[in-house]
C-alpha positions as CSV (number, residue, x, y, z in Angstrom):
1,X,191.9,-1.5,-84.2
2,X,190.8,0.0,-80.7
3,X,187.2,1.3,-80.1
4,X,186.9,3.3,-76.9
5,X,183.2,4.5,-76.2
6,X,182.4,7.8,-74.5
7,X,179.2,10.1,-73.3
8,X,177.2,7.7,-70.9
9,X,176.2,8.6,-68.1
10,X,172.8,9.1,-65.4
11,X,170.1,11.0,-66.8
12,X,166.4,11.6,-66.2
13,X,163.6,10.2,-67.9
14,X,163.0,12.2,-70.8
15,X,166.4,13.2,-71.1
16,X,169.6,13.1,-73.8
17,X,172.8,11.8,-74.0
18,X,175.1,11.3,-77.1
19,X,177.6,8.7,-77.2
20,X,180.7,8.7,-79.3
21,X,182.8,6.2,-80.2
22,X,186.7,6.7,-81.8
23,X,188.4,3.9,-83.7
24,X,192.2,4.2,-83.7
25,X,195.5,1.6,-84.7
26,X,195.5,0.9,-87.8
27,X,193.0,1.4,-89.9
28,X,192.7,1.0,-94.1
29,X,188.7,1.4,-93.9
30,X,186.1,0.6,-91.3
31,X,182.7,-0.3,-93.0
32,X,179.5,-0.8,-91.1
33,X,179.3,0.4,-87.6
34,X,176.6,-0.7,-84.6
35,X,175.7,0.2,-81.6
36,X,175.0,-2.7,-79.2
37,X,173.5,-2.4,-75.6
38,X,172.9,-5.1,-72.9
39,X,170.6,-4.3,-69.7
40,X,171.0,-6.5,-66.9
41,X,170.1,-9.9,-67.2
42,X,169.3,-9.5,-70.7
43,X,171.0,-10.3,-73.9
44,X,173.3,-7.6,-76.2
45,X,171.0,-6.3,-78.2
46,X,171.3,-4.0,-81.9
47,X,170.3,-0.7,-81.2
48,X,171.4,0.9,-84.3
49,X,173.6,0.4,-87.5
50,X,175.1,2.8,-90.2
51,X,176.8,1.4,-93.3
52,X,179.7,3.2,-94.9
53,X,177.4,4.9,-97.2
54,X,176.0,6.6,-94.4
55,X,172.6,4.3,-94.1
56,X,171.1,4.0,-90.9
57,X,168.8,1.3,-89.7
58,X,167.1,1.2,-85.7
59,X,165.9,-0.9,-83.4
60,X,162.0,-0.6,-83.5
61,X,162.4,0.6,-80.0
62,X,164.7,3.3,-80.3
63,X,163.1,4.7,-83.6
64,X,162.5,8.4,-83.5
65,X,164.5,9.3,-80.7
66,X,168.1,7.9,-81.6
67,X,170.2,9.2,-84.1
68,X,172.9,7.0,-85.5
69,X,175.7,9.4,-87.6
70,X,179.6,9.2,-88.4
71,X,182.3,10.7,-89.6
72,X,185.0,9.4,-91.4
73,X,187.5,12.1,-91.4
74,X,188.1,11.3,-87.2
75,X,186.8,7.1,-87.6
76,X,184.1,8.2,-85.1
77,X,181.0,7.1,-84.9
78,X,177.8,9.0,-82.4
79,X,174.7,7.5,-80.7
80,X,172.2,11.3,-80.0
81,X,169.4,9.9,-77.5
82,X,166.8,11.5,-77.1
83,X,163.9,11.3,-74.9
84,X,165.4,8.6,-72.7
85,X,163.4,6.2,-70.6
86,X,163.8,3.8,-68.0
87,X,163.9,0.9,-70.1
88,X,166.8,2.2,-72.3
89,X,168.9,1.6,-69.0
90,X,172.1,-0.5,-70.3
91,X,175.7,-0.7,-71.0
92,X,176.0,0.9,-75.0
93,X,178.6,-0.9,-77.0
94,X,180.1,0.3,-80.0
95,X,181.0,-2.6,-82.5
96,X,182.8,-1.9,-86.5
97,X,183.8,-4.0,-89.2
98,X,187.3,-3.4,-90.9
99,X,188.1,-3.5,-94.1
100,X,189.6,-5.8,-96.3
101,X,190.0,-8.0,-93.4
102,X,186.8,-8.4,-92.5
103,X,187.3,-8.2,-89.0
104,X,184.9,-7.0,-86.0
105,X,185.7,-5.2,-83.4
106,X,184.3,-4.4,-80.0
107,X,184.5,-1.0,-77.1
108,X,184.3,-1.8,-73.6
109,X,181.0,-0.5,-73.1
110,X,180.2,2.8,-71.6
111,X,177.1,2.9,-69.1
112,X,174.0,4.8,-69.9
113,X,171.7,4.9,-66.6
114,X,168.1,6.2,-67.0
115,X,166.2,7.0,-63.3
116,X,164.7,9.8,-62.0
């Protein structure tokens, strides 16, 4: 299983940005998927999560203006930011599990840059 992230890029502060992420290879089932990001110097953090049922859960930080969704028909996965700021400077990973063997996968990260 491959997971290419797309959609970062340098925005203002107060700005938007959605990120998408496509699975493809093969695939029986992907279950949870995350988004991941890791500022400089700092650790790779959970920004957001969304089981297979369709459940999102946030990072305190990012709550009310992120958007974790998917859809299943194209094994995609989106990130809406809204309302960007400084801090949320960082490279956004996209990470799934696969089902039935339980294995996690990993993007390469696309950047998300955040300056006036």
């Amino acid at each position: 299983v491959q997971l290419v992230e797309s959609g970062g890029g340098v925005v203002q502060p107060g700005g938007s940005l959605r990120l998408s992420c496509v699975a493809s290879g093969t695939i029986f089932k992907i279950k949870s998927m995350r988004w991941y990001r890791q500022g400089l110097g700092n650790e790779r953090d959970l920004v957001a999560a969304i089981t297979s049922f369709g459940t999102p859960n946030y990072a305190d930080s990012v709550k009310g203006r992120f958007t974790i969704s998917r859809d299943d028909a194209k094994n995609t996965v989106y990130l809406q930011m809204n309302s960007l700021k400084p801090e949320d400077t960082a490279i956004y990973y996209c990470n799934a599990d696969h089902y039935p063997d339980d294995m996690e996968y990993w993007g390469q990260g696309t950047q998300v840059t955040v300056s006036s």
